[in-house]
N, C-alpha and C positions, 0 to 999 in steps of 0.2 A: 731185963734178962733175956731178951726177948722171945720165944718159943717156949711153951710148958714145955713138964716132962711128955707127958700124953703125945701133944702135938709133936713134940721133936723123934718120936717112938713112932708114930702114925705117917711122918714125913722120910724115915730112914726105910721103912721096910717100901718104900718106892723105889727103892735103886737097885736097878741090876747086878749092882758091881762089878762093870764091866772095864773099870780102869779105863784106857784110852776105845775109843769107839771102835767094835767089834761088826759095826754094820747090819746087826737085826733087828732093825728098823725099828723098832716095838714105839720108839720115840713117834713117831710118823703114823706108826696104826692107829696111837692112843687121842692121838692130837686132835682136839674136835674141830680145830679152826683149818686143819691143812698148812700150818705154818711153818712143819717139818718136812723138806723131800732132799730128798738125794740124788738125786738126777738134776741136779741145776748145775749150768755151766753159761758162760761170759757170753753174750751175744748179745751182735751189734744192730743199730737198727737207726732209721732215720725219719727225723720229723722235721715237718714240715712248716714252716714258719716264714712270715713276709720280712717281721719285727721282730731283734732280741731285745732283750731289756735285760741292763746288765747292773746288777748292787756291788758297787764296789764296797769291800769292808774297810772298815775305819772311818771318824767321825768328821772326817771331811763333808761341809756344807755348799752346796751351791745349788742355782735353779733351776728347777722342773727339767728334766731333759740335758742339762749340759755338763757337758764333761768337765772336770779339772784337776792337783797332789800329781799333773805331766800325763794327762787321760784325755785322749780326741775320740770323739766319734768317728766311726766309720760308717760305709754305707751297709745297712742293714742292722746296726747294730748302736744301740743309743745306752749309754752310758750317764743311769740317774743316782747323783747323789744325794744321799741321806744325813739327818743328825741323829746318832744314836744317844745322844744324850737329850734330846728334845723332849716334849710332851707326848703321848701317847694319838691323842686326840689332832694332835698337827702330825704326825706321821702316818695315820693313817688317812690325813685331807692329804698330804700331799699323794699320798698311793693312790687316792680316787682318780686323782686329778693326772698321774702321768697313765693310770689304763683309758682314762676317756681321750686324751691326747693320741694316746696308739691306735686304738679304735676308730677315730675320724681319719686319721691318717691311711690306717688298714685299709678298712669298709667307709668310706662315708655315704654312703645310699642305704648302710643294712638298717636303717629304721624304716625306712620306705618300702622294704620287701618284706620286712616280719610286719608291718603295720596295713600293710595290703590287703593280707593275706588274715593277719590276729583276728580282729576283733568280729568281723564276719564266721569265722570259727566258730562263735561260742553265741549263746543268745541267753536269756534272763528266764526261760522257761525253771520252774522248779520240777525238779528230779524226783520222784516219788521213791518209798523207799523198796526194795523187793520184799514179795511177800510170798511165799510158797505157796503153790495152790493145794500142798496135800496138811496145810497146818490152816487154824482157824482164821477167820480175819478178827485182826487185834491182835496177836500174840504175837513173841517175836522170841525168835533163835538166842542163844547166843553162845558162843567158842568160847574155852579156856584155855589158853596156852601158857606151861609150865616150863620156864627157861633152867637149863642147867646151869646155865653161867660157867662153862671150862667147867664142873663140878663144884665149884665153892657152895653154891646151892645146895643139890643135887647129894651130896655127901653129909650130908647135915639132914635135910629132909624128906622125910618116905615119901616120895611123890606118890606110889600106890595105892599108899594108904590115902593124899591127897583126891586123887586120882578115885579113889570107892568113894568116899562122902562126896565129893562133890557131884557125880554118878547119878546122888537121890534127887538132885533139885531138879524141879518143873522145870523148861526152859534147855535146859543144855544140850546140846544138839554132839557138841564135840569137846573131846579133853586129850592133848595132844602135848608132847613134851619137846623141845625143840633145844637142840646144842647151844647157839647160840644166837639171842633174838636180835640181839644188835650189827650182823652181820648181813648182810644184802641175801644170804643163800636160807638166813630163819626168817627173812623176812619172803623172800616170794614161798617160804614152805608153808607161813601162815597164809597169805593170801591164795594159796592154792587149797587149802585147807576149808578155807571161809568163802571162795567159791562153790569148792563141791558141798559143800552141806549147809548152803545158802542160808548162812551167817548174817544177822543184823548187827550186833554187836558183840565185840571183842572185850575179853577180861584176858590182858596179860600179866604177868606174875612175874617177876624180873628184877629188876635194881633199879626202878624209876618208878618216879613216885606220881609226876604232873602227867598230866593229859598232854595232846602232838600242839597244844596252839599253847603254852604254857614253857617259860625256861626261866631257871633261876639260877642262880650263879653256884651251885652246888652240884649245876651238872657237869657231866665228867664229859670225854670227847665219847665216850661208848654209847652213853644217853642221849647225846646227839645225833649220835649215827643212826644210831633204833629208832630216832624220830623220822631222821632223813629218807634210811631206807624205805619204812612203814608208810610214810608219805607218798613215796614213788610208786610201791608197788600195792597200797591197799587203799588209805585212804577217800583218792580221789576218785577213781574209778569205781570203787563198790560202794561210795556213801557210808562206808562203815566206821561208828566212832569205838575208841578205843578208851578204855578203862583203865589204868595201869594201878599196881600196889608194887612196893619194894620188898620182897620177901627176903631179901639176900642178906642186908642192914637191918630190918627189923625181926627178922627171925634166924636165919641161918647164923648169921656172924654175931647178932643178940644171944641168942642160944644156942653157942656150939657145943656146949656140953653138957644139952640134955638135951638130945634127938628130938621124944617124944612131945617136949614143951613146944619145939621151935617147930612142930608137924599141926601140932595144936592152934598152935597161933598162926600157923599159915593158914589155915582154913579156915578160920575165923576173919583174918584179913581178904582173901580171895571172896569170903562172901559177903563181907560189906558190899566189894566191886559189884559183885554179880547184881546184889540191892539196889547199888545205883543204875546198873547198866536197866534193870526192870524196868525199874521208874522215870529211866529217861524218856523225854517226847522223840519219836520217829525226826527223820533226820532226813532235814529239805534242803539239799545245796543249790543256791543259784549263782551263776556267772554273771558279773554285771561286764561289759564291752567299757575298755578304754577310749578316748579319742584320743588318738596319736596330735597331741597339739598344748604347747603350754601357753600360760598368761603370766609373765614376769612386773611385778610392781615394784618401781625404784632402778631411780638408773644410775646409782654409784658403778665402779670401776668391775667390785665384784660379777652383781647383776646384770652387766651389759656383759660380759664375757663369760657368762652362763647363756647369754642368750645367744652368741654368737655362736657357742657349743652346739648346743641343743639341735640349731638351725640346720649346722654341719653335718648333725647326724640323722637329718632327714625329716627333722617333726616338725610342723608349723608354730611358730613362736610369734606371738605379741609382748610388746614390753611399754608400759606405763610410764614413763619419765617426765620430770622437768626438763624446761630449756636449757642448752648448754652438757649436755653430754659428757661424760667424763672419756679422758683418753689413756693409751695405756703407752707411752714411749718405753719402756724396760721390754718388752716383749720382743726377744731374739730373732732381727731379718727379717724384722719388718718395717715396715715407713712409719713415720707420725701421721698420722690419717686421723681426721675428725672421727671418732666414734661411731658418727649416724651414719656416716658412709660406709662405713665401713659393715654397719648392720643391715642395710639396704643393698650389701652386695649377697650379702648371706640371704634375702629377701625375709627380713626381719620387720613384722609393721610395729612400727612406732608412735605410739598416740601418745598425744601432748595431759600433764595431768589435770585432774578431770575435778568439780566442784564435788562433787559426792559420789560416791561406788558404794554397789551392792554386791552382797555374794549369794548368787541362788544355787542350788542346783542339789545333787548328788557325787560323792566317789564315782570319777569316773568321767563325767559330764557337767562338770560346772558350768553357768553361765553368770558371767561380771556384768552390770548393769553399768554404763561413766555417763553419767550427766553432767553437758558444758552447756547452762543455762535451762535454755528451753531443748536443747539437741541433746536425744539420747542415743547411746552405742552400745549394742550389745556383742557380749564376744566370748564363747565358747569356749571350754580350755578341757583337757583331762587330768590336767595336774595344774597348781596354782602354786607361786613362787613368790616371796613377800622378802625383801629387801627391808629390814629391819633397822639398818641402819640411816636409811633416806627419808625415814617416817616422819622425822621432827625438824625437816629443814625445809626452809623457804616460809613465806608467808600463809600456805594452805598446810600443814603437816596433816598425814594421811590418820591419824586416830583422831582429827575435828570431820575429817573428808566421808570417814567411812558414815554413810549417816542413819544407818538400823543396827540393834545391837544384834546381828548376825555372829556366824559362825568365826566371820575372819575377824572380826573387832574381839571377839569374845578372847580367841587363842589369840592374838596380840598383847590382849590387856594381861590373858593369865600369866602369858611368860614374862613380861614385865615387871609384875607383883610378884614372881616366882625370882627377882634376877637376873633375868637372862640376861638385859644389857651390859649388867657386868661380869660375865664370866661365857666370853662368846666361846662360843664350841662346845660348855662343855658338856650340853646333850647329846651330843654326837654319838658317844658309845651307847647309848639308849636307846636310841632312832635308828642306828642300822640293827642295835640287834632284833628289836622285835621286828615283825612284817610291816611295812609299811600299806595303811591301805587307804587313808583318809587322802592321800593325794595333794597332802595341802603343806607346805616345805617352807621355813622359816631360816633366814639369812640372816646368823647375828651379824653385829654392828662391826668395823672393825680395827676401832677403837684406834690407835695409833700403826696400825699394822702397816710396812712398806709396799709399794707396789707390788712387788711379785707378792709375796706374800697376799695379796689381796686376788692376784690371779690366781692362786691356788687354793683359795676360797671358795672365788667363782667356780673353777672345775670339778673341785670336790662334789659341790653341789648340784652341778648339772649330771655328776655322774650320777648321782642318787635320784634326781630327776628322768632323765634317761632309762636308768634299769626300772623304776616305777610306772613309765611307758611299754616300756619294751615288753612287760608280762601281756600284753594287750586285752587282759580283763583279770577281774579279781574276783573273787569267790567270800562270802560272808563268814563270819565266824561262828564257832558253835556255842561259843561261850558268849554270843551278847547280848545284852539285859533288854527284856519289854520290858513297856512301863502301862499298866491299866490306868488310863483316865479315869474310868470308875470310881477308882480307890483312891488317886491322886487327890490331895486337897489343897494344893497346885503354893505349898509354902517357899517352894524354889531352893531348898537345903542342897538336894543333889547337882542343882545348876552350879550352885556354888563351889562344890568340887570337881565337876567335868565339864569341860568347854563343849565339849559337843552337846551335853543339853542343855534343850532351850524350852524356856516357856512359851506356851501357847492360848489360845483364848477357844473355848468350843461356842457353838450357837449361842450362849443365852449368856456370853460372859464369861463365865465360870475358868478361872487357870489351869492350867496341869502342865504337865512336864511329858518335854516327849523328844525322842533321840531316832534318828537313823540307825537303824543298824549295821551298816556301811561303817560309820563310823568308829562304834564301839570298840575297843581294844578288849572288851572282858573280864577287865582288871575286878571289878563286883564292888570297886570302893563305893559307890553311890548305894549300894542296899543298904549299906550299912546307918546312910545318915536317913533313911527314907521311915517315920513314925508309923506307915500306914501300912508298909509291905506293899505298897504299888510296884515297885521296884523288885525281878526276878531274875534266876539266869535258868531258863529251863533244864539245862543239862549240870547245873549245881541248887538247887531248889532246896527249901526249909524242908520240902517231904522228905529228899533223897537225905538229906544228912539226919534227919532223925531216925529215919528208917535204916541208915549204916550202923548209929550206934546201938538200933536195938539186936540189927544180925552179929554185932560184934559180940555183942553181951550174949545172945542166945541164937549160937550159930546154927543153921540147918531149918531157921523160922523165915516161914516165908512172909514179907514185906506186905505191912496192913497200910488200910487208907488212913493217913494220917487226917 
């Protein structure tokens, strides 16, 4: 039916009735985004660009970069055809693979001057967190910010009345209402907000539900943006973490027709946040420095034209192969040239494969261990590249080679048991959407695939390689789990579901389980299989969730020690 009476009664007396537009702007006053003006007119402007790239429409197919349905390239302007009837997952390799083709072509030195320059930047020092000198030590601030949402909120809920209770709690420094959070102009208005009244943490109230390292297919592009923005302009510069609750879905649009329920229930939910934000541990960001330099294992067709990529765009590359090289004749205007030559023009070192490999190291700073007999080689990488489909060919196949159950045997084996060999790509959409931090990049096999097609494997890959360089250092998450060896009684449950933990042996023998936090994605799946509660995530903690549901149940109670 769609609209109540109520609503459709509530919706009518919003009209001017002004029949055709009378020009009193009222539209434009009212507008909290600015999305209304009347002063716009046509103007022309120009940008500046080396490369077009031009999507012809219709499902005409052909490779990376060439024209064709009576379509030439011209100079400056490359014309790349698509299959719009394709897989998702292969349209979006080939998009990786024709930006890192423009890009070398554009720039090929700009990894060399952001890399010069990156990682020097940034050093591994922890950030302490600010602490007022007129509030006690220990205690910590913390902001509310109340989004109107365009009013969908805001018309539903007395923020006033949110706005006085919230008022009594210890702790609240600021209580602020802002038009619109997910807009870059409510995002520097909270970060300016949480400067001056030297803010630890953030409780925002809005239409998102996850914390800024957290996305689940429920979010909308608006949830995205309020991440993006919040990111840019608060996050990483103030160290301040952010709480969020959906008051919009669980109270306003839950309860549109009874105000007072849906004002009820927001402050009920605003003070769980605030519960957790108490209880969370102070917040220590460190940079870890990339090395501008990868290690490629496997030298199929794909892998050597990732490596050649890479090279192009300025970063030191080693690549692990068997004898005999693979060659790439389909590659448009160019010679048939052996492979290795071709990688030793790019100044690509190529080491012959090795009896056994190790993988030591950290996010960031790996070191490969290749033992050829009694001769060992050590070699440095900031990212690490595993050609998946080269593993089981030849008489040494690299999962007898690898010979400690390391990190790189570990995530071999799981994606293995997980499939992957049969169903190449299709983590793809998983892997770009979360942050990449672990550094360590998995090349399915590629099964019957044709040449090109195998080159736009390789560049897909190198592009994801590349941009995982190019941040020239990463920063840890807030969400990832210690583990107390203490309490550990080292049964290996959680190994068994996360490749990044590994057992350990302390002094006297005894096992435990113990993880980089470099590594951790944040996921919490391992607390769950862990008997002993070794396993935590300090900013999601058994305290913080019991202590939410008692402020839920008895809101305005301040958070006991559980």
């Amino acid at each position: 039916r769609g609209l109540s009476a109520k609503a459709a009664q509530k919706e009518a007396q919003r009209c001017l009735n002004c029949a055709l537009c009378s020009q009193c702007m009222e539209c434009a006053r009212i507008c909290e985004l600015d999305a209304v003006f009347y002063d716009d007119c046509i103007t022309h402007f120009e940008v500046g660009a080396q490369v077009i790239l031009r999507f012809p429409s219709g499902d005409s197919e052909g490779d990376t970069g060439t024209a064709s349905a009576g379509q030439e390239d011209v100079e400056g302007i490359r014309t790349v055809c698509t299959d719009s009837s394709g897989k998702l997952t292969n349209q979006l390799a080939k998009a990786m693979a024709v930006a890192l083709e423009t890009a070398i072509e554009v720039k090929p030195d700009a990894a060399e001057v952001s890399q010069g320059q990156g990682p020097t930047a940034h050093n591994n020092n922890l950030q302490a967190p600010r602490q007022s000198p007129e509030r006690p030590a220990g205690t910590r601030s913390i902001g509310v910010f109340l989004c109107r949402c365009g009013g969908s909120i805001s018309s539903v809920i007395n923020f006033r009345t949110v706005a006085r209770k919230l008022s009594y709690f210890p702790g609240v420094t600021c209580i602020l209402e802002v038009a619109q959070a997910c807009t870059e102009a409510g995002a520097k208005q909270i970060a300016a907000q949480v400067a001056e009244c030297e803010v630890d943490d953030v409780v925002l109230a809005a239409c998102r539900c996850c914390n800024l390292e957290q996305i689940c297919y429920s979010c909308t592009d608006r949830r995205r943006m309020c991440e993006q923005y919040l990111n840019e302009h608060l996050v990483p510069p103030q160290s301040t973490m952010v709480e969020f609750v959906n008051i919009r879905e669980h109270c306003a649009w839950a309860h549109q027709d009874d105000p007072k329920g849906a004002t009820r229930k927001a402050v009920q939910i605003i003070s769980s946040a605030f519960t957790r934000a108490k209880l969370a541990p102070p917040v220590a960001l460190a940079r870890i420095p990339i090395l501008p330099s990868a290690l490629i294992v496997g030298g199929g067709l794909a892998s050597t034209v990732a490596a050649r990529a890479l090279a192009a765009r300025g970063y030191q590359v080693e690549l692990v192969a068997r004898q005999g090289l693979a060659q790439n004749p389909h590659e448009p205007g160019a010679a048939i040239l052996p492979m290795a030559e071709r990688l030793q023009e790019k100044n690509v070192v190529v080491r012959p494969w090795p009896d056994s490999l190790k993988l030591h190291g950290s996010p960031g700073a790996y070191e490969a261990v290749l033992e050829y007999g009694a001769e060992v080689n050590r070699v440095t990488a900031g990212a690490v590249l595993v050609d998946i489909g080269e593993l089981n060919k030849g008489a040494s196949p690299l999962p007898n080679t690898i010979s400690d159950g390391g990190i790189l045997r570990r995530i071999i084996s799981r994606n293995g048991n997980a499939g992957f060999s049969s169903s190449p790509g299709g983590d793809l959409l998983r892997e770009i959407t979360i942050e990449e931090t672990p550094g360590l990049f998995l090349l399915p096999p590629d099964g019957a695939d044709a040449p090109d097609e195998q080159v736009v494997r390789g560049l897909a890959t190198a592009a994801r390689v590349s941009t995982y360089l190019g941040q020239a250092s990463i920063s840890l998450r807030a969400t990832a789990v210690t583990i107390d060896a203490k309490l550990c009684r080292g049964c290996g449950d959680c190994a068994e579901i996360c490749a990044y933990i590994e057992m350990r042996q302390q002094g006297d023998g005894t096992a435990h389980a113990w993880i980089d936090e470099a590594l951790c994605l944040g996921c919490g799946a391992c607390i769950t299989s862990c008997p002993t509660g070794a396993i935590a995530q300090p900013r999601q903690s058994d305290k913080q969730i019991i202590s939410t549901l008692r402020s839920m149940i008895h809101p305005g109670q301040m958070p006991r020690e559980v």
